[in-house]
PDB file of the backbone (N, CA, C, O) and the ligand in Angstrom, with CONECT records:
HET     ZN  A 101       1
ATOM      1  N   UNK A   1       0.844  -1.197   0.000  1.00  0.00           N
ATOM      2  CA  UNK A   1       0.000   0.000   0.000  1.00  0.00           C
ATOM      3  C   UNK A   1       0.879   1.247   0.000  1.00  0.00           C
ATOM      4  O   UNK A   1       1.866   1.478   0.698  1.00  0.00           O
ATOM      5  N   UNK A   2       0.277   2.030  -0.979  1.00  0.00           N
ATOM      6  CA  UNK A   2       1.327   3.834  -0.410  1.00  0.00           C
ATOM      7  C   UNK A   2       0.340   4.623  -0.416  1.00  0.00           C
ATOM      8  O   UNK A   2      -0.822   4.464  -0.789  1.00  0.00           O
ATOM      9  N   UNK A   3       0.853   5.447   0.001  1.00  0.00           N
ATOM     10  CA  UNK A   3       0.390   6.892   0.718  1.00  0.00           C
ATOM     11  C   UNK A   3       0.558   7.677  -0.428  1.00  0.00           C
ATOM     12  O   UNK A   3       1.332   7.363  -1.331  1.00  0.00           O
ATOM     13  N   UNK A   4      -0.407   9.080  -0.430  1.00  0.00           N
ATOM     14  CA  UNK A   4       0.164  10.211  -1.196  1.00  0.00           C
ATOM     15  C   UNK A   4      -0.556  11.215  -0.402  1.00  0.00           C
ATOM     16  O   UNK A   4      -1.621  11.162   0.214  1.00  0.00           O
ATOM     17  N   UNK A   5       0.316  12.151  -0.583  1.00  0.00           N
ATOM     18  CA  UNK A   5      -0.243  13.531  -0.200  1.00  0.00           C
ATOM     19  C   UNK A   5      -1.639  14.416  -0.894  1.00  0.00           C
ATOM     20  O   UNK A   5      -1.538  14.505  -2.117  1.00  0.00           O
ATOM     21  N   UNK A   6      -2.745  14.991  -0.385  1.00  0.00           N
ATOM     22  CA  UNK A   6      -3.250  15.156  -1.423  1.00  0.00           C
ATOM     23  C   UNK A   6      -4.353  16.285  -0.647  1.00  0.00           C
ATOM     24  O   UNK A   6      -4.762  15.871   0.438  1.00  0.00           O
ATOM     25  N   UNK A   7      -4.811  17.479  -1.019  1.00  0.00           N
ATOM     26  CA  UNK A   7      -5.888  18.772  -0.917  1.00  0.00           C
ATOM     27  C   UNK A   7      -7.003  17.720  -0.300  1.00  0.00           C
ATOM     28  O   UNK A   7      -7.086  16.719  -1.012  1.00  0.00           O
ATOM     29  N   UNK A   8      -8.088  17.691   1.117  1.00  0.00           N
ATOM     30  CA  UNK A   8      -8.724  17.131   1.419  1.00  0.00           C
ATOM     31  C   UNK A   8     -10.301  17.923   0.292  1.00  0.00           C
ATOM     32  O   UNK A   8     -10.497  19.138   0.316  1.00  0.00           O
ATOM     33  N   UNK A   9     -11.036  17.147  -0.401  1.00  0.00           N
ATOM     34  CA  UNK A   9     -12.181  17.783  -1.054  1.00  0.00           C
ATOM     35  C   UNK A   9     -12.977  18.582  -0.147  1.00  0.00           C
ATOM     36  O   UNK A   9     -13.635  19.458  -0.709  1.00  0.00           O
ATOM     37  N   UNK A  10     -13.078  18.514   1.006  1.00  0.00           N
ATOM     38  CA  UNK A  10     -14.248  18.820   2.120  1.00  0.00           C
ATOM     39  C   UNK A  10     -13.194  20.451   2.734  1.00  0.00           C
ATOM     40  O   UNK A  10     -13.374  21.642   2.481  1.00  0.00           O
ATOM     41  N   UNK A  11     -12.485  19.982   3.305  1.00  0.00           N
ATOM     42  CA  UNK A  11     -11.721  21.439   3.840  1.00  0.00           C
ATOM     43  C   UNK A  11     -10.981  22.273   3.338  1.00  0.00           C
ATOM     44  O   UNK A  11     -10.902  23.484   3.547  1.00  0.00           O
ATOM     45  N   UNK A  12     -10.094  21.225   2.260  1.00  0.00           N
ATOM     46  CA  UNK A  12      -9.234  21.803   2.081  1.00  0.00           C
ATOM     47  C   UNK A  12      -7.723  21.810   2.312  1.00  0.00           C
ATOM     48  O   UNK A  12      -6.998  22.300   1.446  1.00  0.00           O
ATOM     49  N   UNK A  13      -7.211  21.297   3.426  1.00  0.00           N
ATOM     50  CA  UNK A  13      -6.303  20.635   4.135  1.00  0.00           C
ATOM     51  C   UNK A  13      -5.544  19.556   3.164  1.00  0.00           C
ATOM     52  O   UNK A  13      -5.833  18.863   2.189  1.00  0.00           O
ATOM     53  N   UNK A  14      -4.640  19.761   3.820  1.00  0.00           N
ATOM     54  CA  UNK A  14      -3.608  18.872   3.076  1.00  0.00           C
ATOM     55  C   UNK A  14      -3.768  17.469   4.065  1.00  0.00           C
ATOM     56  O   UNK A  14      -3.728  17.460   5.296  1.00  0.00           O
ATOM     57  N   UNK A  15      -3.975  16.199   3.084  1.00  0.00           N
ATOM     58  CA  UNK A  15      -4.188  15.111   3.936  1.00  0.00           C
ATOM     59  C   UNK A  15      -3.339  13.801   3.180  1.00  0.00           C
ATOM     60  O   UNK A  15      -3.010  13.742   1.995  1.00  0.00           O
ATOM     61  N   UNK A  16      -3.088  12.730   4.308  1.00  0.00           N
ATOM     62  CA  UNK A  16      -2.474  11.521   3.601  1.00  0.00           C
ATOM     63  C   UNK A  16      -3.630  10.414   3.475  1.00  0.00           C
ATOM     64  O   UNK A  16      -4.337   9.783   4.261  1.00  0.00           O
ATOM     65  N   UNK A  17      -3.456  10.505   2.056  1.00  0.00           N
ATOM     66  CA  UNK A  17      -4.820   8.987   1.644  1.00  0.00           C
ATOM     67  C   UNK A  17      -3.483   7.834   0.831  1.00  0.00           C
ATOM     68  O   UNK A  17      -2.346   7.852   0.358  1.00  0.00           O
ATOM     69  N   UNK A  18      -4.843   6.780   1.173  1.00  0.00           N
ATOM     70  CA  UNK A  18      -3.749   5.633   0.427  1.00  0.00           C
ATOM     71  C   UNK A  18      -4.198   5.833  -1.280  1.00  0.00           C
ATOM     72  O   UNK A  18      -5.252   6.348  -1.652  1.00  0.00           O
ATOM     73  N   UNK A  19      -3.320   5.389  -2.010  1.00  0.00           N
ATOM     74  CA  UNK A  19      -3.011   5.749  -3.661  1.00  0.00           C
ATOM     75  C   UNK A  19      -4.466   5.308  -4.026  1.00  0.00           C
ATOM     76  O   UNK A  19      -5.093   4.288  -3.740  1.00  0.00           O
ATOM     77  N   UNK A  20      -4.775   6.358  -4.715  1.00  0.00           N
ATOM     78  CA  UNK A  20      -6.230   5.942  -5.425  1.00  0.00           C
ATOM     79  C   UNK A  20      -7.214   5.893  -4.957  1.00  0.00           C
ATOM     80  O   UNK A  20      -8.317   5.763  -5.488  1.00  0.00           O
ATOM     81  N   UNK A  21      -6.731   6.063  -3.106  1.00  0.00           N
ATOM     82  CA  UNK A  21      -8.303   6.494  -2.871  1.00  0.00           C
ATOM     83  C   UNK A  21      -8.999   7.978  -2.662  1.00  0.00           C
ATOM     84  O   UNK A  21      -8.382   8.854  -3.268  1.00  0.00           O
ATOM     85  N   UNK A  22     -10.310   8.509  -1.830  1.00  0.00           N
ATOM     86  CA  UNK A  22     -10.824   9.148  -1.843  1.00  0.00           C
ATOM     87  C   UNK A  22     -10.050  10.435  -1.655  1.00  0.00           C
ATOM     88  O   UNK A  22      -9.035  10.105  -2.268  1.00  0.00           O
ATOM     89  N   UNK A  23      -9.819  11.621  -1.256  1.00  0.00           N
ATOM     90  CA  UNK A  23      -9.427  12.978  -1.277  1.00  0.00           C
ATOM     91  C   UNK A  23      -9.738  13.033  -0.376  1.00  0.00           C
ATOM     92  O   UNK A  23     -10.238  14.152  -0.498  1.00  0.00           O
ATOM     93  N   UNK A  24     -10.035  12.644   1.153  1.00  0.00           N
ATOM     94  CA  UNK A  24     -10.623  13.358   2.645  1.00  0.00           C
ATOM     95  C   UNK A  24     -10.156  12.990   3.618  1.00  0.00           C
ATOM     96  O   UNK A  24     -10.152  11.832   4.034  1.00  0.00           O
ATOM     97  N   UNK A  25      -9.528  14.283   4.298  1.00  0.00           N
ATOM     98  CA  UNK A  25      -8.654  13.538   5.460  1.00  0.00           C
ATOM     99  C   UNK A  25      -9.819  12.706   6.600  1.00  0.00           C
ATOM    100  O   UNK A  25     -11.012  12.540   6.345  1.00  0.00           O
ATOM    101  N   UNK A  26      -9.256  12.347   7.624  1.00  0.00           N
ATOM    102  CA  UNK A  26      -9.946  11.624   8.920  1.00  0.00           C
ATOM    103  C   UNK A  26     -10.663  12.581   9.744  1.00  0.00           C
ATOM    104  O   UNK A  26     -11.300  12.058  10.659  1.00  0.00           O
ATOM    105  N   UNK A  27     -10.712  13.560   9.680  1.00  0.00           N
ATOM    106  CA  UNK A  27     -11.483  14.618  10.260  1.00  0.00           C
ATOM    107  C   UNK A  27     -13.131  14.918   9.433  1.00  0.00           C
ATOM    108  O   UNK A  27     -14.205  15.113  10.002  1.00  0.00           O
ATOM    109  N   UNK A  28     -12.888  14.873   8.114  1.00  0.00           N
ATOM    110  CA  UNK A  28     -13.890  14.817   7.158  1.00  0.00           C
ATOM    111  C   UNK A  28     -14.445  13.906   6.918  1.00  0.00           C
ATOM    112  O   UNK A  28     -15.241  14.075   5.995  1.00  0.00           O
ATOM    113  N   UNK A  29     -14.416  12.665   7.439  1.00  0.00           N
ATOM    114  CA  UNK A  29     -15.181  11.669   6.718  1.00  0.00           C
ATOM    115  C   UNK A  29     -16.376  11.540   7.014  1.00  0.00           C
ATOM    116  O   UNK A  29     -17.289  11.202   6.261  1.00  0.00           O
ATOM    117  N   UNK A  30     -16.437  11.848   8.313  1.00  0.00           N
ATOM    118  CA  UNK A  30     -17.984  11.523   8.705  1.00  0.00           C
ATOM    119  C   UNK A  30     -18.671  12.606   8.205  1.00  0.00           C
ATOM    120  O   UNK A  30     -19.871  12.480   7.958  1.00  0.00           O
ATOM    121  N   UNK A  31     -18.183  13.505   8.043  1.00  0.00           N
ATOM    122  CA  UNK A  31     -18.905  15.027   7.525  1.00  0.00           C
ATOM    123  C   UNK A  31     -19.330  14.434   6.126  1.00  0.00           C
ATOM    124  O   UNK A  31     -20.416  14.647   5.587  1.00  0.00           O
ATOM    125  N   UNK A  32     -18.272  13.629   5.604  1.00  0.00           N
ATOM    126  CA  UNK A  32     -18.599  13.204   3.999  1.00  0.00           C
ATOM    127  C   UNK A  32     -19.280  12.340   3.855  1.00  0.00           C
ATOM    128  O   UNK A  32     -19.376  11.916   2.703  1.00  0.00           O
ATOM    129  N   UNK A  33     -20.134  11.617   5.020  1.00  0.00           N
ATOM    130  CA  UNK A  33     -20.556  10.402   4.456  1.00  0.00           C
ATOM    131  C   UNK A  33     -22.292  10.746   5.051  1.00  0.00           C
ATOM    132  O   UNK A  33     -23.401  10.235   4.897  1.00  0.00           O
ATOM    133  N   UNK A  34     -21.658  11.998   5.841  1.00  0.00           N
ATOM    134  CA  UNK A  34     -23.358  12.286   5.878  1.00  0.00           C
ATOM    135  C   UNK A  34     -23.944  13.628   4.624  1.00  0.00           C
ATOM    136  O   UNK A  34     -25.043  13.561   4.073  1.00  0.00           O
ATOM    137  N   UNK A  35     -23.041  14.639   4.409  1.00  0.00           N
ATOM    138  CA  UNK A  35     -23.445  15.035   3.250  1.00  0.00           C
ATOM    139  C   UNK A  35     -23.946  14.249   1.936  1.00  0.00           C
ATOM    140  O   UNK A  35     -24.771  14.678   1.129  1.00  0.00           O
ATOM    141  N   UNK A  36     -23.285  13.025   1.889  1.00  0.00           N
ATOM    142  CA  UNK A  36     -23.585  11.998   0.964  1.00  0.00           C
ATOM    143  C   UNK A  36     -25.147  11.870   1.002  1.00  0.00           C
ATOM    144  O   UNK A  36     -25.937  12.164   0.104  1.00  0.00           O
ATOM    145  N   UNK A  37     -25.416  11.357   2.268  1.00  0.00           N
ATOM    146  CA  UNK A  37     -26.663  10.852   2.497  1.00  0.00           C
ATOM    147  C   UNK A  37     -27.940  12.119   1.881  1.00  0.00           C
ATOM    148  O   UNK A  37     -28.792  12.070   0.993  1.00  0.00           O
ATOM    149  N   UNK A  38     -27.510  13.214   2.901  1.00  0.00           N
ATOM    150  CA  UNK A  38     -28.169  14.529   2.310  1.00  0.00           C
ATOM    151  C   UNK A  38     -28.533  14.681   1.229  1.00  0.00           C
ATOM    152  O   UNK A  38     -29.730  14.852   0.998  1.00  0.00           O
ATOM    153  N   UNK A  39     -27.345  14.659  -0.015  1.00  0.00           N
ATOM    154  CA  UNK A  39     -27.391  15.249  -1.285  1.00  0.00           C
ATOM    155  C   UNK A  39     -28.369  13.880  -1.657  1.00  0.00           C
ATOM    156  O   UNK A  39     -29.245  14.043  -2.506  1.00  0.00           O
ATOM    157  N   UNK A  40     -28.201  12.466  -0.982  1.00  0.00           N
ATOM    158  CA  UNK A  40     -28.946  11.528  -2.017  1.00  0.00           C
ATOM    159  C   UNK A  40     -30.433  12.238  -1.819  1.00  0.00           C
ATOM    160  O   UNK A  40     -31.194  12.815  -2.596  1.00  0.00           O
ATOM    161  N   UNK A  41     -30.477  11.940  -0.507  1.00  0.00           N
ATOM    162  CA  UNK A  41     -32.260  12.447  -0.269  1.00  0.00           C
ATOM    163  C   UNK A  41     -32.683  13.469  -1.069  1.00  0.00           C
ATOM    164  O   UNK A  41     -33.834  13.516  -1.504  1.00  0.00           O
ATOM    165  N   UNK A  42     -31.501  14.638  -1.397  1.00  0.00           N
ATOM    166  CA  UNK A  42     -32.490  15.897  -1.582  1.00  0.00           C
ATOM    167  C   UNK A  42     -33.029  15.599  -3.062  1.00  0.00           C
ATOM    168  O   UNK A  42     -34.172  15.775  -3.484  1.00  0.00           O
ATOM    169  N   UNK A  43     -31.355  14.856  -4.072  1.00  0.00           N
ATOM    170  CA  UNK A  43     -31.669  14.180  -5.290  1.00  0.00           C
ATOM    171  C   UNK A  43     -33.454  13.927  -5.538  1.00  0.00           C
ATOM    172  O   UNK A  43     -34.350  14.549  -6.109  1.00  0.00           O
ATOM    173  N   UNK A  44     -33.324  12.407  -4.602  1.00  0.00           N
ATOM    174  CA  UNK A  44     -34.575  11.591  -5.076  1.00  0.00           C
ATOM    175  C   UNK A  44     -35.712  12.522  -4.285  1.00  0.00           C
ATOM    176  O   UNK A  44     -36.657  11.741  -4.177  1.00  0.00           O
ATOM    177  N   UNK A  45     -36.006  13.448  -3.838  1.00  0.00           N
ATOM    178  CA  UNK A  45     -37.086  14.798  -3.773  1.00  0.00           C
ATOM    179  C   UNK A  45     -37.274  15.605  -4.408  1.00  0.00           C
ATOM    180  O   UNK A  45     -38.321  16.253  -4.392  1.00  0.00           O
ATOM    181  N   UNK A  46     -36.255  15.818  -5.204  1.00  0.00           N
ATOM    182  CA  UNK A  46     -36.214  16.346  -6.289  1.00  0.00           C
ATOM    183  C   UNK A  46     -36.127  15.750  -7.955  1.00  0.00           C
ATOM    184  O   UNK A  46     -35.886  16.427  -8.954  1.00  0.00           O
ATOM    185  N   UNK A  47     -36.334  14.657  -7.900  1.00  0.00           N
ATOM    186  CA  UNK A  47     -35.903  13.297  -8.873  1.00  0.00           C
ATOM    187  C   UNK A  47     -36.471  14.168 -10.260  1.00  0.00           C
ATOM    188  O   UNK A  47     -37.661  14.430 -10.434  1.00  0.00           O
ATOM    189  N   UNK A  48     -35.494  14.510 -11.092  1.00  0.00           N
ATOM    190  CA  UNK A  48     -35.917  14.897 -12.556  1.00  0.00           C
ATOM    191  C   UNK A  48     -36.213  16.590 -13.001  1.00  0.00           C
ATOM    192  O   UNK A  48     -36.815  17.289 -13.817  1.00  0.00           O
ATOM    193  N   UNK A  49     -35.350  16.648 -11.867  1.00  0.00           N
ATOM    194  CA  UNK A  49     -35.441  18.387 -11.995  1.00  0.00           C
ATOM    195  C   UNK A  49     -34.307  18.911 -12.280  1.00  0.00           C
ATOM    196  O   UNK A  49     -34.226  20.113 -12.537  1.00  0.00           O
ATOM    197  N   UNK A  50     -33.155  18.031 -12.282  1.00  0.00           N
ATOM    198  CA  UNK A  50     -32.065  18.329 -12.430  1.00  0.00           C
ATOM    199  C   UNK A  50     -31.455  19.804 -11.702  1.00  0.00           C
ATOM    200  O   UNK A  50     -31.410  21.007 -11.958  1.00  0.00           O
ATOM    201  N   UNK A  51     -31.099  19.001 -10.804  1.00  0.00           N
ATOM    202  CA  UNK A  51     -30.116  19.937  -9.558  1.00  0.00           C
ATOM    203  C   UNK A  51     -28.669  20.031 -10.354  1.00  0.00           C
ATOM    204  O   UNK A  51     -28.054  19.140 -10.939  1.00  0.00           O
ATOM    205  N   UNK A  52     -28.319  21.540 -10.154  1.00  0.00           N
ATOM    206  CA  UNK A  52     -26.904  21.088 -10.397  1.00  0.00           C
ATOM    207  C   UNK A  52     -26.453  21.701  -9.330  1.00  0.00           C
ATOM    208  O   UNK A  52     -27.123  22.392  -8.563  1.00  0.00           O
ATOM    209  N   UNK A  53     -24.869  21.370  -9.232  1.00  0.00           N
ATOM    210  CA  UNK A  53     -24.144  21.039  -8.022  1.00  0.00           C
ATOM    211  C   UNK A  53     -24.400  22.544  -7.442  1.00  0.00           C
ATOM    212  O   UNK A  53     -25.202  22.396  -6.520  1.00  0.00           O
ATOM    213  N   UNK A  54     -24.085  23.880  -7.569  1.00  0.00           N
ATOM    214  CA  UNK A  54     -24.641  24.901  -7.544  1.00  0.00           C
ATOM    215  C   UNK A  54     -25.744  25.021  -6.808  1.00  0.00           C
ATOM    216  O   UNK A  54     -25.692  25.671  -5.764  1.00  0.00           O
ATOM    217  N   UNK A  55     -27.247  24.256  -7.338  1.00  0.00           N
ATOM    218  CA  UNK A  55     -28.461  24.535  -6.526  1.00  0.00           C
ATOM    219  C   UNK A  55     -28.299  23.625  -5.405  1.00  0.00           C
ATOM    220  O   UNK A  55     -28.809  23.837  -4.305  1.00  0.00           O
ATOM    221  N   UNK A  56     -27.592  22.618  -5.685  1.00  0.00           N
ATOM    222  CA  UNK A  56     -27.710  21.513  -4.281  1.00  0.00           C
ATOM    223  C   UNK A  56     -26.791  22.027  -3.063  1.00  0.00           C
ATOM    224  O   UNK A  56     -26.996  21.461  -1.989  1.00  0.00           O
ATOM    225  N   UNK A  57     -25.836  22.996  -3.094  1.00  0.00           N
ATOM    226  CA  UNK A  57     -25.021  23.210  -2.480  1.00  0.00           C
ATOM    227  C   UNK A  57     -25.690  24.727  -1.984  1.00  0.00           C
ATOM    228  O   UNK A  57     -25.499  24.992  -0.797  1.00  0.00           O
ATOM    229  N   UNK A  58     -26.396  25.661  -2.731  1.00  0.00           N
ATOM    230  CA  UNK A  58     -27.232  26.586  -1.725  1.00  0.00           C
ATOM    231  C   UNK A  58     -28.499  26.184  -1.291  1.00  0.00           C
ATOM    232  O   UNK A  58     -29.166  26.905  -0.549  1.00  0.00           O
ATOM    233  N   UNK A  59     -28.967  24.879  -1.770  1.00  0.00           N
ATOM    234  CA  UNK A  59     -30.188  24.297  -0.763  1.00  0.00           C
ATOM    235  C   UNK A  59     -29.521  23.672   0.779  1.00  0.00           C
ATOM    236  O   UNK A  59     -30.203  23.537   1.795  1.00  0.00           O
ATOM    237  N   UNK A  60     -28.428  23.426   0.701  1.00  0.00           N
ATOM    238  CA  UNK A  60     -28.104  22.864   2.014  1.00  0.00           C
ATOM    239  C   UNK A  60     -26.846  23.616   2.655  1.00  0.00           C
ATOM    240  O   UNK A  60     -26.048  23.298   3.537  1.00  0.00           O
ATOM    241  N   UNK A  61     -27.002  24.758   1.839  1.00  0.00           N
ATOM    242  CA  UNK A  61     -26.196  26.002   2.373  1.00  0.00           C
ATOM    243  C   UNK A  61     -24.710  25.734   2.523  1.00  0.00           C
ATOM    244  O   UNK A  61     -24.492  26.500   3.463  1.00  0.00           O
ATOM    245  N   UNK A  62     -23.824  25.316   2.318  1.00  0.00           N
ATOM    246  CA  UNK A  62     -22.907  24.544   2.422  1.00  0.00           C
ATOM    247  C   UNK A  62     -21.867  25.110   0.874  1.00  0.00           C
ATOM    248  O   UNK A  62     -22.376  25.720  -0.066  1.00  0.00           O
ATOM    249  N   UNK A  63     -20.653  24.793   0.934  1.00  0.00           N
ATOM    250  CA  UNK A  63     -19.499  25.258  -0.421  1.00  0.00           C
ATOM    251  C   UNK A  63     -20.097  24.416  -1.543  1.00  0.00           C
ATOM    252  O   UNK A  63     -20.581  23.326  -1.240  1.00  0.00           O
ATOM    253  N   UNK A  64     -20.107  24.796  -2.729  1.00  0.00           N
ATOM    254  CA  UNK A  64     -20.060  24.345  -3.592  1.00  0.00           C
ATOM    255  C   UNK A  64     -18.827  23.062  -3.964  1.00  0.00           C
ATOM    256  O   UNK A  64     -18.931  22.086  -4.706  1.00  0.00           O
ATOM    257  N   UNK A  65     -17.722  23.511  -3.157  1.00  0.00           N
ATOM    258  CA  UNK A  65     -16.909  22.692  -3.522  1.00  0.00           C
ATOM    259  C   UNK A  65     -16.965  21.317  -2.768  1.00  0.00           C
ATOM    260  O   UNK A  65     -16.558  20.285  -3.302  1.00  0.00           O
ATOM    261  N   UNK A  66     -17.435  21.350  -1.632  1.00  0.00           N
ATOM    262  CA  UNK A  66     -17.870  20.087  -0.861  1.00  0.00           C
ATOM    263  C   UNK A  66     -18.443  18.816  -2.135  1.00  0.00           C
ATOM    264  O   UNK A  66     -17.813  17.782  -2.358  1.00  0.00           O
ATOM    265  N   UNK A  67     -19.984  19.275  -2.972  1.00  0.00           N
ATOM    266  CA  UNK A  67     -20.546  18.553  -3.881  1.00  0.00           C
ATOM    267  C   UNK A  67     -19.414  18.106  -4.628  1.00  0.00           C
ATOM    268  O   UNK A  67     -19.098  16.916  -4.610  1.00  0.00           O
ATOM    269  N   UNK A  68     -18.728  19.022  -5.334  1.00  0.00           N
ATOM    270  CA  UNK A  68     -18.192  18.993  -6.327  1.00  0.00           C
ATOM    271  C   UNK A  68     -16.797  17.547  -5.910  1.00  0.00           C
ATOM    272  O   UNK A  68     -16.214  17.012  -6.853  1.00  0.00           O
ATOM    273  N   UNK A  69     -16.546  17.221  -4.747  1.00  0.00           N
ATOM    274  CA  UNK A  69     -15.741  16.378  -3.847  1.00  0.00           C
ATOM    275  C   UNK A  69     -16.564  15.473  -4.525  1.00  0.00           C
ATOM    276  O   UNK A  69     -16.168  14.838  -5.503  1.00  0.00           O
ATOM    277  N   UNK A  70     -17.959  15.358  -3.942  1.00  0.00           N
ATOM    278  CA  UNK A  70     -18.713  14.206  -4.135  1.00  0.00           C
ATOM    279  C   UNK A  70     -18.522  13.432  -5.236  1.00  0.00           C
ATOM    280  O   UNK A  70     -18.244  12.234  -5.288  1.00  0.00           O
ATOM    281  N   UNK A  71     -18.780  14.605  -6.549  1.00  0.00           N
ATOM    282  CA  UNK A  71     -19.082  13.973  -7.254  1.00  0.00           C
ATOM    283  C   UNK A  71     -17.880  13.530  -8.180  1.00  0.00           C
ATOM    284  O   UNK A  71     -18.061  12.905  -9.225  1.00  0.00           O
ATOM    285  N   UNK A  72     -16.322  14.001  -7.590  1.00  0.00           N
ATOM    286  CA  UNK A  72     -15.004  13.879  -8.397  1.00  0.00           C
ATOM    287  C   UNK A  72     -14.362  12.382  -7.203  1.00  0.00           C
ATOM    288  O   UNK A  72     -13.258  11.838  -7.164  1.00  0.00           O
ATOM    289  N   UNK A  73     -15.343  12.190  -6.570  1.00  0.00           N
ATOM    290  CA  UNK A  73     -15.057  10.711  -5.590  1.00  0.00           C
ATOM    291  C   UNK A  73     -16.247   9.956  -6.081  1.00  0.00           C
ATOM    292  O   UNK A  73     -16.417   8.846  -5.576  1.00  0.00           O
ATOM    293  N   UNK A  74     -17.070  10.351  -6.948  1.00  0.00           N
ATOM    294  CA  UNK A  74     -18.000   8.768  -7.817  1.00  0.00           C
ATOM    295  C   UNK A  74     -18.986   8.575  -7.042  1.00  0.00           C
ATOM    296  O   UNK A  74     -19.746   7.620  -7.201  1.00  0.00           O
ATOM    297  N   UNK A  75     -19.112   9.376  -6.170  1.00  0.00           N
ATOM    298  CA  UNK A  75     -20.998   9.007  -5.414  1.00  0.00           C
ATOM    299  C   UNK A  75     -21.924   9.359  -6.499  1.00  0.00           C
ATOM    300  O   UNK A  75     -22.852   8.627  -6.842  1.00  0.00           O
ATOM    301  N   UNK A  76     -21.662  10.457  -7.013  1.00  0.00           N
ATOM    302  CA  UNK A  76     -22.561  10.968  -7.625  1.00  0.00           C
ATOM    303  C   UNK A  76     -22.174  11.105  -9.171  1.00  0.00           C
ATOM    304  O   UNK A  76     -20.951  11.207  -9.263  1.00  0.00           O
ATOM    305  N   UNK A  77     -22.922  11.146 -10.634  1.00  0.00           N
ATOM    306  CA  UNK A  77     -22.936  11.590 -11.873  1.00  0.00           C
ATOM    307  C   UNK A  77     -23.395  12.584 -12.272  1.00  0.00           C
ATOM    308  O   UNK A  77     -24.604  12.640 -12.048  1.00  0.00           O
ATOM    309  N   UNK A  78     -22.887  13.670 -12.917  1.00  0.00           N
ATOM    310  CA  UNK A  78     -23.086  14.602 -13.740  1.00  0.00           C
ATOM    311  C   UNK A  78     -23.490  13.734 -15.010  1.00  0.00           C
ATOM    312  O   UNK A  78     -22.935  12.849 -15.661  1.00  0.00           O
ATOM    313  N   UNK A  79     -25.366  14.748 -15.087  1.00  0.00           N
ATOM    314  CA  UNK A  79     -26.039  14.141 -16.202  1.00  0.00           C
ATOM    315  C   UNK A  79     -25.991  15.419 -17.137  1.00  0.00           C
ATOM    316  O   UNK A  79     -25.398  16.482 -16.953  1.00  0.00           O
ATOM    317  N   UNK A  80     -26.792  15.008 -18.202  1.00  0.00           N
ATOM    318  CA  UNK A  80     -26.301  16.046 -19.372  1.00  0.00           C
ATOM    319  C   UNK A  80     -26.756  17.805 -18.557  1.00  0.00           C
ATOM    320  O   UNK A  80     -27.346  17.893 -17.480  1.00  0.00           O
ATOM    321  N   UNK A  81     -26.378  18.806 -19.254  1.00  0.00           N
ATOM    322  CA  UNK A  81     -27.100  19.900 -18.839  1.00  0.00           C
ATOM    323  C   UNK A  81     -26.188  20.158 -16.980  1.00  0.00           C
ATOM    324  O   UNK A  81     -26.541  21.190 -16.409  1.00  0.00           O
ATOM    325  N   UNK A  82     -25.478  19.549 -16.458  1.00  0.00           N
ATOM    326  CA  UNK A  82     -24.782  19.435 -15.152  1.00  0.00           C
ATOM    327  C   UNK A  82     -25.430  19.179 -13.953  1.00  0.00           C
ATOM    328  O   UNK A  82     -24.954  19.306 -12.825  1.00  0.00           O
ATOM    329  N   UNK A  83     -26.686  18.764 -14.302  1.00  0.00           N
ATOM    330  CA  UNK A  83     -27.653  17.713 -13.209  1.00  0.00           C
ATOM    331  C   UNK A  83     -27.167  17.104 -12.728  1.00  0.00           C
ATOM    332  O   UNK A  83     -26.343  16.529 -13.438  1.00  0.00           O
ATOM    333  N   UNK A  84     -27.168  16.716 -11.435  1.00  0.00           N
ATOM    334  CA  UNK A  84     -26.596  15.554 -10.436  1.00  0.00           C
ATOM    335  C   UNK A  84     -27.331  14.741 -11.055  1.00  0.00           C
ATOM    336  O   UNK A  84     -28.390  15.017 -11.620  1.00  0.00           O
ATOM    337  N   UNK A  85     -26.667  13.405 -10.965  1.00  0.00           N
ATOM    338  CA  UNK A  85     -27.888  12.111 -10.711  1.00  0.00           C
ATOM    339  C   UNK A  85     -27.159  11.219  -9.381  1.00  0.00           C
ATOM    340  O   UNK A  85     -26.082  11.624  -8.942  1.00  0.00           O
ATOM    341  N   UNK A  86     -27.807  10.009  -8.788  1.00  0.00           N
ATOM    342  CA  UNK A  86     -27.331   9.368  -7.948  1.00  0.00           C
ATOM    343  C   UNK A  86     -26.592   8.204  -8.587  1.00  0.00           C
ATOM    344  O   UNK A  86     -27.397   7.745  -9.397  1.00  0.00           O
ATOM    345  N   UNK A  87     -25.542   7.535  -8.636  1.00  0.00           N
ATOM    346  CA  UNK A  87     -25.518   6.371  -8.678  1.00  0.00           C
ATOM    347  C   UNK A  87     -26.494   4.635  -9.013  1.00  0.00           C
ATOM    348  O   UNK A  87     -26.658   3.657  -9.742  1.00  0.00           O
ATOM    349  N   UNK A  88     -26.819   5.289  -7.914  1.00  0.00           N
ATOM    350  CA  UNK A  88     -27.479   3.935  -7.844  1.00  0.00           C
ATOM    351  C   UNK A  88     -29.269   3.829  -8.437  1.00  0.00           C
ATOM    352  O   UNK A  88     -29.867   2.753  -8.407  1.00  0.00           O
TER     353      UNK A  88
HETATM  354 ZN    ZN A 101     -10.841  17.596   5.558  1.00  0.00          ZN2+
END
């Protein structure tokens, strides 16, 4: 296994992840795994309205760049037009 140095998506911070994985140091994760949850819910309440990362990030008041973590760590897809979609 190796390490790399790498900008945490959530703060900002410089953090050590193992190669290839996510962008978030140990301070952020739980922050990241409940924003996750958030953005899914607000998604499927909004299912077909196409949120883009922009509206989802001043509906839950929060950086734009947080989503934008999300969705450059594969929770989430950019659909045509820059709509979130969920995964799953
Ligand atoms: Zn962080």
């Amino acid at each position: 296994m190796s390490l790399e140095l790498v900008k945490c998506g959530m703060c900002g911070k410089a953090a050590v992840v193992e190669s290839g994985g996510r962008h978030v140091c140990p301070v952020c994760l739980e922050e990241e795994h409940r924003l996750y949850a958030d953005v899914r819910t607000l998604l499927r309440d909004y299912e077909g309205s196409g949120l883009t990362i922009k509206d989802v990030a001043e509906m839950l008041g929060i950086d734009e760049r947080k989503i934008t973590h999300l969705v450059e760590s594969g929770y989430f897809k950019l659909a045509l037009r820059g709509g979130l979609r969920s995964n799953d």
